[in-house]
C-alpha positions in Angstrom: -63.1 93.6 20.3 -59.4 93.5 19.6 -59.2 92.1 23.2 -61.1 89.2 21.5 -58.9 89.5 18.8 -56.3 89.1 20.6 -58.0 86.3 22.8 -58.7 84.6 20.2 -55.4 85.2 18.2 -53.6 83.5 21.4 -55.9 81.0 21.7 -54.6 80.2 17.9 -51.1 80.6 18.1 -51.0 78.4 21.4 -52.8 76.1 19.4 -50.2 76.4 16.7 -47.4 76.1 19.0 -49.4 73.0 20.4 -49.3 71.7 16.7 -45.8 72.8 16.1 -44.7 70.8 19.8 -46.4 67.6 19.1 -45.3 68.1 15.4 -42.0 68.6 16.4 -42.2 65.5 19.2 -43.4 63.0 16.4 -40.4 64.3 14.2 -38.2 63.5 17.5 -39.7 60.3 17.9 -39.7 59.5 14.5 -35.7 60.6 14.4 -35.2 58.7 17.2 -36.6 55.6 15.6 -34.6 56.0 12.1 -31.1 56.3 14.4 -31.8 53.2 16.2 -32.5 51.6 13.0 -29.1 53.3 11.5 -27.4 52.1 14.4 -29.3 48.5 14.4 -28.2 48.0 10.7 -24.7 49.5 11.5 -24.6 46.4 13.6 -26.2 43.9 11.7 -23.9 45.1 8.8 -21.0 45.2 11.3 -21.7 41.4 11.9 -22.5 40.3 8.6 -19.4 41.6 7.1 -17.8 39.9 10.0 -19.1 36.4 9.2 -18.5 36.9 5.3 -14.6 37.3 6.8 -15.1 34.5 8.7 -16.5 32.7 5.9 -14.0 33.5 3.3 -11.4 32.8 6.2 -13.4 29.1 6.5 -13.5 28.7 2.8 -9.7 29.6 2.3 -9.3 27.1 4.8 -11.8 24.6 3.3 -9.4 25.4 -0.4 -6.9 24.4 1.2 -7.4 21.2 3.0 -9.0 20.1 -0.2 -5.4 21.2 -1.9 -3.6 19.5 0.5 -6.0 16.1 0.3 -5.8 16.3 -3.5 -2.1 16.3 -3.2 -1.5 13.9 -0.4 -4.1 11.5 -2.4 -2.2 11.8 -5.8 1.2 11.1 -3.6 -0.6 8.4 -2.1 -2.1 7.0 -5.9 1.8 7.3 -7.5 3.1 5.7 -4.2 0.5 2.8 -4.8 1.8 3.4 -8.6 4.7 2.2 -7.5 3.9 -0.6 -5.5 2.3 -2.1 -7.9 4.7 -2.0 -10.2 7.2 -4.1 -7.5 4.5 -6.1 -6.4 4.4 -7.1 -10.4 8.0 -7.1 -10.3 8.5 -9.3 -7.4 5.7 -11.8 -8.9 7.4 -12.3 -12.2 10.5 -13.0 -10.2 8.4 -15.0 -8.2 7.2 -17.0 -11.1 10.7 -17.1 -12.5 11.8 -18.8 -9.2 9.1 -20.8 -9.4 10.0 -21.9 -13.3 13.4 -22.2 -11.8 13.0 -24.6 -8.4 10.7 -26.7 -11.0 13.5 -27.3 -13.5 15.7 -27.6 -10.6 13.2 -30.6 -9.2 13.7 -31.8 -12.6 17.2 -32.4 -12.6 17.5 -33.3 -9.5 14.7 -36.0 -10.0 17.2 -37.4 -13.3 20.3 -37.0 -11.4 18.2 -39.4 -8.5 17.3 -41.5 -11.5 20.8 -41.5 -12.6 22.7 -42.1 -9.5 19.6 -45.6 -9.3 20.6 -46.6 -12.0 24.8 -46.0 -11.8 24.0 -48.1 -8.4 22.5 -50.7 -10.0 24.9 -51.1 -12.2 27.5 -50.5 -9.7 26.1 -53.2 -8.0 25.4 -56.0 -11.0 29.2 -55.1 -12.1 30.3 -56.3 -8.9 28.5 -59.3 -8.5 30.0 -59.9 -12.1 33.7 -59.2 -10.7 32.7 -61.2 -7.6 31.3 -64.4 -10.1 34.5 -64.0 -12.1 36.6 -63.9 -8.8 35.0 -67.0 -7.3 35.7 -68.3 -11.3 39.2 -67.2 -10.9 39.8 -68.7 -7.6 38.5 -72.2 -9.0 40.4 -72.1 -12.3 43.3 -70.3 -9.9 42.8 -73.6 -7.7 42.7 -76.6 -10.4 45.6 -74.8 -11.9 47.9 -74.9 -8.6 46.5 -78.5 -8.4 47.6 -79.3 -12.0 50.8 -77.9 -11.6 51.4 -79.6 -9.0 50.3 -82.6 -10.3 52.8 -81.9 -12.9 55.9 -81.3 -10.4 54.4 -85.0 -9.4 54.7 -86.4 -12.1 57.8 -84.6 -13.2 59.3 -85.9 -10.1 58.0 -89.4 -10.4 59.5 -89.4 -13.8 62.4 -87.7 -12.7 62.6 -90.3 -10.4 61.7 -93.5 -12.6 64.4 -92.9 -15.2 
């Protein structure tokens, strides 16, 4: 009987050790499995916090070409700021010129009117000296002819007494 026993005792504790193996082959395998998953999400941590660097990196970036945009655009709007204000310059002396040529037209236009009329009479003042000439000549003329129908008679008198 105790060889039974002891049959059946081995038969048992083979059994156990069978239990204890596979047992101890599932906790392997199931050890196994959790470190690939450590080392999995090692990675996919690894790579995450890698892109949120990469990200923050883009989105420093991102700040500042918007920075720089914002700035060159408010250079730009006080540089158009300023053309403006000589654009509105350069039209009011524009318009000033303007005002200026007009008046200019203006006088010019009465000095024409002037000088028309200075010709004019210019030109009726000598056809008055050249009427009084011709008048001047005649009267000049009968009285060359009555002084020397004068000296004539004078000298016929002269003559006669």
């Amino acid at each position: 009987m105790l060889p039974i026993i002891n049959a059946v005792g081995c038969v048992v504790l083979v059994g156990f050790i069978l239990i204890q193996w596979f047992g101890g082959r599932v906790l392997d395998k199931k050890l196994h499995d959790a470190q690939e998953r450590e080392i999995l999400e090692k990675n996919a941590r690894f790579e995450a916090e890698k892109k949120v660097g990469q990200l923050q990196s883009d989105i420093q970036g991102l700040k500042d070409s918007v920075d720089s945009i914002r700035q060159a655009a408010e250079a730009a709007e006080k540089e158009v700021t300023l053309k403006n204000e000589e654009i509105a310059k350069f039209a009011a002396g524009l318009e000033e010129a303007k005002a200026k040529i007009l008046t200019w037209e203006q006088a010019v236009k009465e000095r024409d009117e002037a000088l028309q009329k200075r010709d004019a009479a210019l030109a009726e003042r000598d056809s008055k000296i050249k009427e009084v000439n011709g008048q001047l000549v005649a009267t000049r003329k009968r009285l060359d002819e009555a002084v020397a129908e004068l000296k004539q008679a004078a000298a016929a008198g002269a003559g006669a007494r």
